[in-house]
C-alpha positions in Angstrom: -83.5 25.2 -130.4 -82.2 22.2 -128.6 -82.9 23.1 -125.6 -86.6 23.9 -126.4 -86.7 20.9 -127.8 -85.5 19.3 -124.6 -87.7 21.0 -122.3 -91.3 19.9 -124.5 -89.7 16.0 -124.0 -89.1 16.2 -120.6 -93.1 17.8 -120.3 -94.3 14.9 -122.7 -92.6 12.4 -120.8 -94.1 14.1 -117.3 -97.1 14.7 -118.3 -97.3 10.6 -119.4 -95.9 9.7 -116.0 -98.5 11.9 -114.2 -101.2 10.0 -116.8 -100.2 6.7 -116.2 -100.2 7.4 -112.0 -103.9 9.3 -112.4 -105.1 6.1 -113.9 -107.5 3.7 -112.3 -105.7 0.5 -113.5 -102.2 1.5 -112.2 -103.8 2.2 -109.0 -105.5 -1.1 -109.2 -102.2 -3.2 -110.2 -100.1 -0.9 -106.8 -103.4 -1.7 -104.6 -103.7 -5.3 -105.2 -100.0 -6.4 -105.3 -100.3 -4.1 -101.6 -103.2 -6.2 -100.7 -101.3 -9.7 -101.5 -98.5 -9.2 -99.5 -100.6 -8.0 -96.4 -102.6 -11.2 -96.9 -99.2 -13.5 -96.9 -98.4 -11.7 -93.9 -101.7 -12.0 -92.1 -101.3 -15.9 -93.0 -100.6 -18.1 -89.7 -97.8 -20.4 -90.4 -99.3 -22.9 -87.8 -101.9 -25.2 -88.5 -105.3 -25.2 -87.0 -106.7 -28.1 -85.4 -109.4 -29.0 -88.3 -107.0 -29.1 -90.7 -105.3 -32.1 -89.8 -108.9 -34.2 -89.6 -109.6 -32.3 -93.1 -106.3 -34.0 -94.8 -107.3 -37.4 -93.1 -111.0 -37.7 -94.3 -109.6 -36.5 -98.0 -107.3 -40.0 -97.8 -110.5 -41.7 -96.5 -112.6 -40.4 -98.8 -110.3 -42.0 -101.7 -110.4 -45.3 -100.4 -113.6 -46.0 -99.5 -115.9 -42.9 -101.3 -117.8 -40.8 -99.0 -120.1 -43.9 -97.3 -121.7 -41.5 -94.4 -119.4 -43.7 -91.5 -116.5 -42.1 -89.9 -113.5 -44.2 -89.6 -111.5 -42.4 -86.8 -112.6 -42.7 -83.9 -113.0 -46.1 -82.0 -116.7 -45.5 -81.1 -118.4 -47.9 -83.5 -121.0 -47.2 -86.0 -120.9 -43.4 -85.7 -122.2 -41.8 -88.8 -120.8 -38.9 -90.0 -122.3 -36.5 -93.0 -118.9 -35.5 -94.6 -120.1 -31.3 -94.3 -117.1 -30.1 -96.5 -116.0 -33.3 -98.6 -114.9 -31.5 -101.4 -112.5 -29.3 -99.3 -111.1 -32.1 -97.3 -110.7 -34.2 -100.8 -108.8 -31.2 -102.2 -106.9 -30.2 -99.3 -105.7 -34.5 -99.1 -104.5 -34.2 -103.1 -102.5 -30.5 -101.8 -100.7 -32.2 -98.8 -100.0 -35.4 -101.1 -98.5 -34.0 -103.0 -96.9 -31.1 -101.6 -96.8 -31.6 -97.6 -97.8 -29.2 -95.2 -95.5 -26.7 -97.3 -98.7 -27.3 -99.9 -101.3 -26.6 -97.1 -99.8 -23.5 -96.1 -99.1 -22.1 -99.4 -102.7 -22.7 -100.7 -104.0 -21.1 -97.7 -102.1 -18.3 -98.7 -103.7 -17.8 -102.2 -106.8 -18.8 -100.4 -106.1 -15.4 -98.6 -104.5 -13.6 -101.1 -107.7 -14.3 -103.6 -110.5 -13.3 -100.2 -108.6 -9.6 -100.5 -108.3 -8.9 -104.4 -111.8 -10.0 -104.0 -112.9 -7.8 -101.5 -111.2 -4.7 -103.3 -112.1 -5.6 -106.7 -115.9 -6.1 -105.3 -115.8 -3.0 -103.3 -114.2 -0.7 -106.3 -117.7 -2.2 -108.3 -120.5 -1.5 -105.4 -118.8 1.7 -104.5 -116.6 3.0 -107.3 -114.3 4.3 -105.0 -110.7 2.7 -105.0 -108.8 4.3 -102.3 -111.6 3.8 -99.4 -112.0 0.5 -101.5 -108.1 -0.3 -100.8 -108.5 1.0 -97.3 -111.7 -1.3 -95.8 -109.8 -4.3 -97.5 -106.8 -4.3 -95.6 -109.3 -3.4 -92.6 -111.3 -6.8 -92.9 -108.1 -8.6 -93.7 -107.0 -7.3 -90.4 -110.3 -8.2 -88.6 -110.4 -11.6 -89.7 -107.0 -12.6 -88.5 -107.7 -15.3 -86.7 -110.3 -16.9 -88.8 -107.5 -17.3 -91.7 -106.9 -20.9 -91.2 -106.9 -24.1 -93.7 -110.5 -25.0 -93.3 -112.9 -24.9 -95.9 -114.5 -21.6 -94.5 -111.8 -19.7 -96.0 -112.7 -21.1 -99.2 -116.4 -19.8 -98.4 -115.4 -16.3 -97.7 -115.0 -15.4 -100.9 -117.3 -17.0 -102.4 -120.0 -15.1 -100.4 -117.9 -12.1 -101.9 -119.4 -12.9 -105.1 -122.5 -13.6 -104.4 -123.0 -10.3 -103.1 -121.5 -8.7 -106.5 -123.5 -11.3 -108.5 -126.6 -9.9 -106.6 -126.1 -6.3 -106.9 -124.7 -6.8 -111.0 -128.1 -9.0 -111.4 -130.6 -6.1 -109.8 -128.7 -3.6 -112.1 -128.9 -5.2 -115.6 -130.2 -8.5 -115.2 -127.8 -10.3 -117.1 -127.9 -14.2 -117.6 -124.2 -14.6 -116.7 -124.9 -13.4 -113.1 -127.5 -15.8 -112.6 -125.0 -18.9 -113.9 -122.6 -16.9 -111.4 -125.2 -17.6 -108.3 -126.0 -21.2 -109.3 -122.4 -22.4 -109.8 -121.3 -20.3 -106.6 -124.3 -22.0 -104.5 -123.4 -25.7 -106.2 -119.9 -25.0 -105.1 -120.5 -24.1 -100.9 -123.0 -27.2 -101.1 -120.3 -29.3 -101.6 -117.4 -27.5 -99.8 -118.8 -26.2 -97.0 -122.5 -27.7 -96.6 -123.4 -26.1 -93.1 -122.9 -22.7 -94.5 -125.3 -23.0 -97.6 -127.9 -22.0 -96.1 -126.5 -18.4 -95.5 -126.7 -18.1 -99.0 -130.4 -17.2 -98.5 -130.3 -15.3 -96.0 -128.0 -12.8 -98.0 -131.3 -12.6 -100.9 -133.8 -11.8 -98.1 -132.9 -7.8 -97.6 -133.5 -7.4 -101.5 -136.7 -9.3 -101.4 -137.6 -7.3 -97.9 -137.2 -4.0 -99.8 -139.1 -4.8 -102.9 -142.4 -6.1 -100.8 -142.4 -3.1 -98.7 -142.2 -1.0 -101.6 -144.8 -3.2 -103.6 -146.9 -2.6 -100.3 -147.0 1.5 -99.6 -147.3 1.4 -103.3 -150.5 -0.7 -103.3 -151.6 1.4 -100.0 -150.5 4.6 -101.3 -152.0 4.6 -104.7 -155.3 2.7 -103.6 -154.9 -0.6 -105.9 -157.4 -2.2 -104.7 -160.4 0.2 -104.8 -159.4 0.5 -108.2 -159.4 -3.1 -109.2 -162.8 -3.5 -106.9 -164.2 0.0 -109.0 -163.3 -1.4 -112.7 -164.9 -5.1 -111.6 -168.1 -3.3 -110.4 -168.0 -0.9 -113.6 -167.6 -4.1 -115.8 -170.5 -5.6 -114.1 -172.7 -3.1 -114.3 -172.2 -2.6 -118.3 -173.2 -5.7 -118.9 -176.1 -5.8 -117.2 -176.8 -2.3 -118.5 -178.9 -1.1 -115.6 -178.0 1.0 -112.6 -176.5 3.4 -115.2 -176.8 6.3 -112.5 -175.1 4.1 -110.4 -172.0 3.1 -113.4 -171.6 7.0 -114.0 -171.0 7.6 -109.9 -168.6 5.0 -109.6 -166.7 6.3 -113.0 -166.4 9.2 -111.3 -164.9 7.9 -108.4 -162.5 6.4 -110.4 -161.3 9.3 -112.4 -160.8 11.3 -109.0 -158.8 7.9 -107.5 -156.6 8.1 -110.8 -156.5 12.1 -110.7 -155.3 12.0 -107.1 -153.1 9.4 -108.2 -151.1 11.1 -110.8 -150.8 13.9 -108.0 -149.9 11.9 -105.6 -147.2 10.0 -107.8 -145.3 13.1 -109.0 -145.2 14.6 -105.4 -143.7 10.9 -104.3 -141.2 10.9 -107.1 -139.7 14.1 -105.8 -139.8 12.6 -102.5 -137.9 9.6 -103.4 -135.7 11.5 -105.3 -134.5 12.9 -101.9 -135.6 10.6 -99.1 -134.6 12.1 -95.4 -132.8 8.6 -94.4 -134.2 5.9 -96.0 -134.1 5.2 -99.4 -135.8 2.5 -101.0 -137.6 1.6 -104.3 -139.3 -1.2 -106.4 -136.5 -3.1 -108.5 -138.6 -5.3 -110.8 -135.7 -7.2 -111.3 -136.1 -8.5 -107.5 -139.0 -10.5 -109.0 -136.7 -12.9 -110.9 -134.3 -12.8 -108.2 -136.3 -14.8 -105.9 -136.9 -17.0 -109.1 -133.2 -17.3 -108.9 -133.0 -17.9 -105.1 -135.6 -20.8 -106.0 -133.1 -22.2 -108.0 -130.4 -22.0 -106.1 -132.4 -23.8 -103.3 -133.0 -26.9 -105.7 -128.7 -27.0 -105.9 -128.6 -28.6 -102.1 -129.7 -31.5 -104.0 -126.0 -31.1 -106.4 -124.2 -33.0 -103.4 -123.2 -36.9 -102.9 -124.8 -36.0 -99.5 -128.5 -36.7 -99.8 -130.2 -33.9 -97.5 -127.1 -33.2 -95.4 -127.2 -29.3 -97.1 -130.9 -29.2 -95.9 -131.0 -30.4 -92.4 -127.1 -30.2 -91.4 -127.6 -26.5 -89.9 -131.0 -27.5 -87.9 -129.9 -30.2 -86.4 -126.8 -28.3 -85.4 -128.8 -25.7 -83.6 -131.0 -28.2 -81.8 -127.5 -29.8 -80.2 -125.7 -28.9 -77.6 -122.6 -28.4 -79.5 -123.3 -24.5 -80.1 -123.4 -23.6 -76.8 -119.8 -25.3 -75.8 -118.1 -24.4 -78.6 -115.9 -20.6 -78.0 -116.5 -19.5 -81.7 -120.2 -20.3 -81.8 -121.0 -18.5 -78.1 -122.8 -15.7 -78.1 -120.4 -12.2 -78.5 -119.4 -10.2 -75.4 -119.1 -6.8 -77.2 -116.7 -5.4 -74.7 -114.3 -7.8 -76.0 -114.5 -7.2 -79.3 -112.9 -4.1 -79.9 -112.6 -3.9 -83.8 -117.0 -5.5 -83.9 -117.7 -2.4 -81.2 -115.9 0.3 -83.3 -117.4 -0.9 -86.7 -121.0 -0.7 -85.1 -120.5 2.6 -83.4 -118.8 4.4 -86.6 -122.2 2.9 -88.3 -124.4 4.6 -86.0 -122.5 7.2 -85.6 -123.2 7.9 -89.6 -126.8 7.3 -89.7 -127.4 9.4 -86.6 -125.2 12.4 -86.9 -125.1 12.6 -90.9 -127.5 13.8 -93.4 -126.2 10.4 -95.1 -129.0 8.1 -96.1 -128.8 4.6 -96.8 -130.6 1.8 -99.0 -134.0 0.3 -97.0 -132.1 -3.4 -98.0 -128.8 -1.8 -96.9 -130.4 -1.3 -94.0 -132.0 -4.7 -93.4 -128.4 -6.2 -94.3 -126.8 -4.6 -91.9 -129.3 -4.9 -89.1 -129.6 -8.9 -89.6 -125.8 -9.3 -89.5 -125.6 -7.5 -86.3 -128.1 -10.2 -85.2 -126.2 -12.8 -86.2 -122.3 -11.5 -84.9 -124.5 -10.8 -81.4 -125.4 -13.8 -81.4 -122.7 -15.9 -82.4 -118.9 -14.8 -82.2 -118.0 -16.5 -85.6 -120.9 -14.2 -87.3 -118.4 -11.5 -87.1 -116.7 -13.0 -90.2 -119.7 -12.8 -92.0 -120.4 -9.0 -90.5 -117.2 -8.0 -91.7 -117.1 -9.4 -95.2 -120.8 -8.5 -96.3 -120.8 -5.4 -94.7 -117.9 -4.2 -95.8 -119.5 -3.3 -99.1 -122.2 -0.7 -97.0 -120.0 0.9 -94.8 -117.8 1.9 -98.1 -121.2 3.0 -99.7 -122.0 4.9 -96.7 -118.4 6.7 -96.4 -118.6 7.7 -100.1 -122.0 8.8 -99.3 -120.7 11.0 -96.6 -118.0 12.8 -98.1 -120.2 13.7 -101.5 -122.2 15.5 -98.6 -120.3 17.3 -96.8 -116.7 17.7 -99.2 -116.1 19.9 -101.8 -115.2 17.3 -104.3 -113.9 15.1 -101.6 -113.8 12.0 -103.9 -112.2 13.7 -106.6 -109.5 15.2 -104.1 -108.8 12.1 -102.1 -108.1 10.3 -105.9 -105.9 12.8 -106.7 -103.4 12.7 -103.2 -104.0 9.0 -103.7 -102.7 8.8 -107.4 -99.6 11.5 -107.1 -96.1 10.2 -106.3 -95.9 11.0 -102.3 -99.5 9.5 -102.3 -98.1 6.0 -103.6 -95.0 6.1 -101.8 -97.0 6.8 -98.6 -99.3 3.9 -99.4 -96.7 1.4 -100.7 -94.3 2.1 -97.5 -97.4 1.5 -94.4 -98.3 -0.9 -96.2 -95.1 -3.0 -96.2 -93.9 -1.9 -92.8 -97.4 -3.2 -91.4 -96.9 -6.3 -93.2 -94.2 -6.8 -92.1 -95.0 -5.9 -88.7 -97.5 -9.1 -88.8 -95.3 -11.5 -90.6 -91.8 -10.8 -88.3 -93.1 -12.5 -85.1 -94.2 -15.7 -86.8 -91.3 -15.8 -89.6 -89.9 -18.9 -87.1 -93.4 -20.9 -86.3 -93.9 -24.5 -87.4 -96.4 -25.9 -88.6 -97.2 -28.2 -86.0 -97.4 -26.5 -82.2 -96.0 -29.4 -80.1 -97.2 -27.2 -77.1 -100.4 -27.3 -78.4 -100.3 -30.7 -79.9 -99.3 -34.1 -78.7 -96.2 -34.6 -80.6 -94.3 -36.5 -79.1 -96.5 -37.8 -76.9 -98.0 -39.8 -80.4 -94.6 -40.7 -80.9 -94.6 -42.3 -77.8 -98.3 -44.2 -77.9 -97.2 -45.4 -81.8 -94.2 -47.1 -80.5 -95.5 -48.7 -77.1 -99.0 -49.0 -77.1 -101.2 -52.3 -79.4 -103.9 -49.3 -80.5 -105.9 -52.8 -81.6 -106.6 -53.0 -77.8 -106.4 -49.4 -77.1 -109.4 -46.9 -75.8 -107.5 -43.4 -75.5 -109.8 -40.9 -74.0 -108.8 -37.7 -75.0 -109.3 -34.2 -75.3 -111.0 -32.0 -77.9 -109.0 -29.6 -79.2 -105.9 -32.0 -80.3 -108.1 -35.1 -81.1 -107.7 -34.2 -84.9 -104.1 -34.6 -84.9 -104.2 -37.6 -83.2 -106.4 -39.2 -85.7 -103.7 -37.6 -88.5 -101.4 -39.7 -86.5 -103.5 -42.6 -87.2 -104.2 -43.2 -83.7 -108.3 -43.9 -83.0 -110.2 -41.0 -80.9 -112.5 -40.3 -78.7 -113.3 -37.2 -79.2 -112.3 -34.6 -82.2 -112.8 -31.1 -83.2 -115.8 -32.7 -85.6 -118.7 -31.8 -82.5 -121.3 -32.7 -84.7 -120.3 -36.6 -85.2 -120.1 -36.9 -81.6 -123.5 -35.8 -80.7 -126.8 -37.6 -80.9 -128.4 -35.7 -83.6 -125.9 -36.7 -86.0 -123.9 -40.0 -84.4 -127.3 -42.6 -84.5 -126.3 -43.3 -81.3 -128.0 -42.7 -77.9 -125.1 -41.7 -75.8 -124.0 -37.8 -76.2 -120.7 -38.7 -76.6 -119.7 -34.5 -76.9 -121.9 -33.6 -73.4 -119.8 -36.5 -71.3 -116.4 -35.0 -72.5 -117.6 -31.5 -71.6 -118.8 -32.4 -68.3 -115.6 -35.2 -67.9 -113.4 -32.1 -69.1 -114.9 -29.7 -66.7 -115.2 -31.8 -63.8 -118.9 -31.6 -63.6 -119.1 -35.4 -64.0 -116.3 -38.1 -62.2 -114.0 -38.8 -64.5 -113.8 -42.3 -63.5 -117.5 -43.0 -64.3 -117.2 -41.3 -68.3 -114.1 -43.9 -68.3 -116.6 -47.1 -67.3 -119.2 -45.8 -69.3 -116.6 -46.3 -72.5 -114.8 -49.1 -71.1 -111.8 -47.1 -71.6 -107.9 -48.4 -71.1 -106.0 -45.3 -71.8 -106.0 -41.7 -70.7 -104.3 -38.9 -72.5 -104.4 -35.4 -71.3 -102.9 -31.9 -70.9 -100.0 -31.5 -68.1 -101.9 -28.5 -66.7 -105.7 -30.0 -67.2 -108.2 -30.6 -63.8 -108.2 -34.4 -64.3 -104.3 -34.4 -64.2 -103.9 -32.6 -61.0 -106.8 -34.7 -59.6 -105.1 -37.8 -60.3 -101.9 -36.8 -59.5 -102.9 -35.2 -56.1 -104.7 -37.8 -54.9 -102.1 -40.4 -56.5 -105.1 -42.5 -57.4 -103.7 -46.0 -57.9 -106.1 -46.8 -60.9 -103.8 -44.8 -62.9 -100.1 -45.6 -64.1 -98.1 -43.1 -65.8 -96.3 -44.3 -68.7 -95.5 -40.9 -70.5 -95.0 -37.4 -69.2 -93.5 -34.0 -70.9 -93.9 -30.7 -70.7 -97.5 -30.2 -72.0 -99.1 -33.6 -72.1 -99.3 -36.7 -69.6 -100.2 -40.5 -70.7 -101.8 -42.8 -68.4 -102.9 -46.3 -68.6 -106.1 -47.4 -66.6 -105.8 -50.4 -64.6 -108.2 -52.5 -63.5 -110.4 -52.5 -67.0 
């Protein structure tokens, strides 16, 4: 009796074990606690050039308020349009207060929040957790080295919920998801302005769909004859002559209507089961371009004036875009991860009975575009289109499994199916972390350390006029030492600066030897020359021992040199 007893426990307590593992919100708690520590350990420990500008302009903007003039570099009245103040303003209160310990860790939850977004998003749109949990840790991978403390990382995820706010809206059209797209629009304005505009760009596909379908409907069902046959009809009854003429067209318009009804049962069956492309009128897309009209009005939410409106133009009429590595155009065959995600696309539109969503279609499509055309799109690919690859997966495996969704939730949400998942996911975490568990946060081979160290103690920077190079000009200015040149392009270029000199084109063509140094250095009147050990205007100087130049510093990576003769 015991024993029998015994036996129905231990199959109670199994059968609540095997109930508890089967359940969505265990699997949810295993994947996103997976997901978190992947993110830590996908997490650069090093900071990135912006970031030390960022925590300066935060200090600045507490002082003096955000007054449109930038205060770092020794070029004078150079105005600058503070693009991410709120970031930079946050990011100043973080390192206050905390140091760069602060920085790193928030950068961290920055990228710990961008995954359980992406997953919890994904699980939404697609329903399916496991290929959910899979693509996650996928685009986590991806965007590697675009995880950085800069306020674009902040942006990432809130594009993430824009799309889910979109999709949520077209669904039910609920009120909350419209507060959702205003607050979420407010919010990039003011952290991230040269990115707002994207926002827009993301409704278009929607609005694409719902046109096209509003015109083959109007084609297709012959709207307009029938608008022109009633307004003809109406006329004619009033005048009450031509009755001949009323009854013809009456009759016209019952066959229209007949052929009609015919024509809409045969194209509901057809829609049903489309042979690619499926696509359809939402009448909710109607208000959601009256909710992309008011997001557009939130550009004016900033202390920027029209910075949120014109910022992005006049950065494509500059030359900044086309010196700048992450705004280049993409070379495909270098971008292994971009390549594979395009082909396995094609690859299940072409070779699959699979069909996708017309504004799918048109999302996908204009984010190719936008990756082809400029490397630091592929961010942008990754995170949006995450959410119609995972539709297109599950899509394929309803087609051509038995069950396959149901099957691959059921290895998934067994014992050896967590174990599995829980063990390559730590062992490729820590796989990442391992070779960066000893960085610093500052690279003194990429940055001047002690080089700074050196000008703070010996140099009057009152007097001072450093030329120096882009890429470490925003830690010199966290050093407090005036610039002239920093990773902020736009300031420096005459679309922005108010000035007449392109201050960015005469360092790239200084920096590149397309110009003599010695004539940029006139030009600025400048005293002091700062520059990588291994740069062209180094070896120049020191090859040719040119005795304008005096050494004062030297160290492994960087070289000091005062200008004589001013």
């Amino acid at each position: 009796m015991f024993k029998r007893k015994d036996e129905k426990e231990k199959k109670e307590k199994n059968e609540k074990i095997r109930n508890i593992l089967s359940s969505k919100w265990f699997f949810g708690i295993i994947a996103i606690i997976l997901i978190a520590i992947f993110c830590i350990a996908m997490t650069p420990v090093t900071l990135q050039n912006d970031t030390f500008y960022t925590i300066k302009i935060g200090e600045q903007i507490t002082k003096t308020g955000i007054d449109m003039q930038d205060h770092f570099s020794w070029h004078e009245g150079l105005a600058y349009t503070y693009p991410h103040w709120l970031y930079d303003l946050i990011t100043y209160y973080i390192y206050s207060g905390f140091g760069m310990t602060g920085i790193y860790v928030t950068t961290c939850i920055l990228t710990v929040i961008l995954g359980i977004s992406l997953y919890i998003v994904n699980t939404k749109i697609a329903k399916n957790q496991l290929i959910s949990f899979i693509l996650t840790a996928i685009v986590i991978y991806i965007l590697r080295g675009y995880i950085a403390a800069r306020a674009q990382l902040a942006t990432f995820i809130l594009f993430v919920w824009i799309i889910y706010c979109i999709e949520m809206f077209l669904q039910n059209r609920k009120i909350r998801y419209v507060v959702g797209l205003v607050i979420i629009s407010t919010l990039i304005a003011n952290l991230h302005c040269a990115v707002w505009p994207f926002i827009f760009v993301l409704f278009l596909p929607y609005i694409a769909e719902y046109v096209l379908a509003l015109i083959a409907e109007i084609a297709i069902y012959r709207k307009v004859n029938i608008k022109v046959l009633n307004f003809r009809i109406k006329l004619l009854t009033k005048s009450g002559k031509h009755v001949d003429k009323k009854i013809k067209l009456e009759e016209k318009l019952q066959n229209i209507i007949e052929k009609n009804e015919k024509i809409k049962i045969k194209r509901e069956e057809d829609l049903k089961n489309p042979y690619k492309i499926k696509f359809s009128k939402n009448p909710n897309v109607k208000w959601l371009i009256l909710v992309m009209i008011i997001c557009a009005f939130t550009g004016l939410l900033t202390p920027l004036g029209d910075t949120p409106y014109t910022y992005l133009y006049k950065t494509m009429e500059g030359n900044t875009t086309q010196n700048i590595n992450e705004h280049l155009p993409m070379t495909i065959i270098d971008e292994t991860e971009a390549l594979s995600a395009i082909v396995v696309i094609l690859a299940i539109l072409t070779f699959t009975k699979t069909k996708i969503k017309l504004s799918d279609l048109f999302m996908i499509g204009g984010l190719c575009l936008l990756m082809l055309a400029s490397r630091r799109q592929i961010t942008m690919f990754c995170i949006i289109g995450i959410f119609i690859v995972n539709k297109m997966i599950c899509g394929l495996l309803e087609l051509y499994t038995k069950n396959g969704l149901e099957t691959l939730k059921k290895i998934s949400m067994d014992k050896f199916g967590y174990v599995l998942m829980i063990l390559v996911m730590l062992a490729l975490s820590y796989h990442f972390y391992e070779p960066k568990q000893d960085d610093e946060y500052i690279d003194d081979t990429a940055y001047p350390v002690q080089a700074c160290d050196y000008i703070l103690e010996n140099i009057d920077l009152g007097q001072a006029r450093f030329y120096n190079e882009y890429n470490y000009g925003s830690y010199m200015i966290y050093r407090g030492i005036p610039v002239f040149i920093d990773s902020r392009a736009d300031l420096y270029a005459p679309e922005f600066s108010g000035k007449e000199e392109d201050i960015f084109m005469d360092f790239i063509d200084t920096s590149s030897i397309g110009q003599f140094y010695e004539d940029t250095f006139k030009k600025y009147d400048i005293t002091h020359v700062i520059t990588y050990k291994d740069s062209k205007m180094n070896m120049i100087i020191k090859e040719t021992k040119d005795p304008n130049y005096k050494e004062l510093y030297e160290d492994d990576y960087f070289t000091i040199y005062e200008r004589l003769n001013v």
